[in-house]
Steps between C-alpha positions, in 0.01 A plus 500: 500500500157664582525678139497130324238426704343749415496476093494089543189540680363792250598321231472151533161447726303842372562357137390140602194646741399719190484236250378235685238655691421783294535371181656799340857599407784594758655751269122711439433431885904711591423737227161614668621479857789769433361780590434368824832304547676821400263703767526237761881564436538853527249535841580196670168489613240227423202661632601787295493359180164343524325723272711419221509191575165553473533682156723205338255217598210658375723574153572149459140414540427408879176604625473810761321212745801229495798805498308689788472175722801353440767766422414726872580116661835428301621875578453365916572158504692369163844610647721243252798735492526538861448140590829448217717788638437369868566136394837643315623708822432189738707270259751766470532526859539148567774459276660774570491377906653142368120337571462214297092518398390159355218487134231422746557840738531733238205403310299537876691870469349543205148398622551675817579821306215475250206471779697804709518715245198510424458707803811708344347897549491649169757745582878543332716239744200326636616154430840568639330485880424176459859347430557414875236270530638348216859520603378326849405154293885512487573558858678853394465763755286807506807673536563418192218453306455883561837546348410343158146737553731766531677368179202466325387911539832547344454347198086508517521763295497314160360153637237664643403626153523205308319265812208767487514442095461141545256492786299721265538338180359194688236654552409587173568124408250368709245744416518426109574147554155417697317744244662325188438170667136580499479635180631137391277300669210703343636394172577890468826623256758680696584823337785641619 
């Protein structure tokens, strides 16, 4: 489940949040965030893939001055993977315990998740510390909110990868988005 909310949410809102904001194409925007995605991927570290992050920003045209203010901030705080994967293991965990979780909760899960993950640590598996505190909005134990932690190193392996790809990506997004969205309010013609 975390996977499709994963690509829905790489997919669907980056291609809106590119076009709309930024004024440029969704397919140029993936093609010059790969290297970064791919990077991202293969170190499952955020922080670590800020230079070419960086590198990809400044390719598609972004000045040094936007990418160096607001990529270091998206590599702490813009945590959108982990604030999906903890939403995902909560409602997993509720199910699974028979806990009936009504529109209104989950989307406060979802909140919830989104504001405490920004204060994810950039590290592989930080996000996955912050599951009980959602799994207590369902009354679950920490008993066994540590279990579905525990769970969660298991297979971290590969979700870990992709969330840091995401949380990255996102970054990237809202660096060339607020550049392009200058650039059009100027009455300047986006290159890239």
């Amino acid at each position: 489940a975390a996977y499709v909310c994963y690509i829905i949410h790489a997919v669907v809102v980056y291609s809106f949040a590119v076009k709309t904001m930024g004024g440029m194409s969704p397919l140029k925007f993936f093609k010059g965030m790969l290297p970064a995605i791919m990077f991202a991927f293969s170190s499952s570290s955020s922080v670590g893939t800020l230079p070419i992050n960086m590198e990809c920003v400044e390719n598609m045209g972004a000045s040094k001055e936007v990418s160096s203010f607001v990529l270091p901030l998206g590599a702490t705080i813009n945590m959108a993977g982990a604030a999906i994967t903890i939403s995902v293991m909560a409602l997993s965990t509720a199910h699974t315990l028979d806990i009936h979780v009504d529109f209104l909760t989950s989307i406060i899960l979802c909140v919830l998740a989104a504001l405490s993950a920004a204060g994810a640590s950039g590290v592989a598996g930080g996000s996955l510390l912050l599951i009980p505190m959602a799994c207590s909005l369902f009354g679950i134990s920490d008993d066994v909110s540590m279990q579905v932690v525990a769970v969660g190193f298991i297979i971290g392996v590969i979700q870990d990868s992709v969330e840091t790809a995401l949380n990255s990506s996102s970054d990237l997004l809202l660096s060339a988005s607020a550049e392009f969205r200058q650039w059009r309010l100027e009455g300047k013609e986006i290159k890239y």
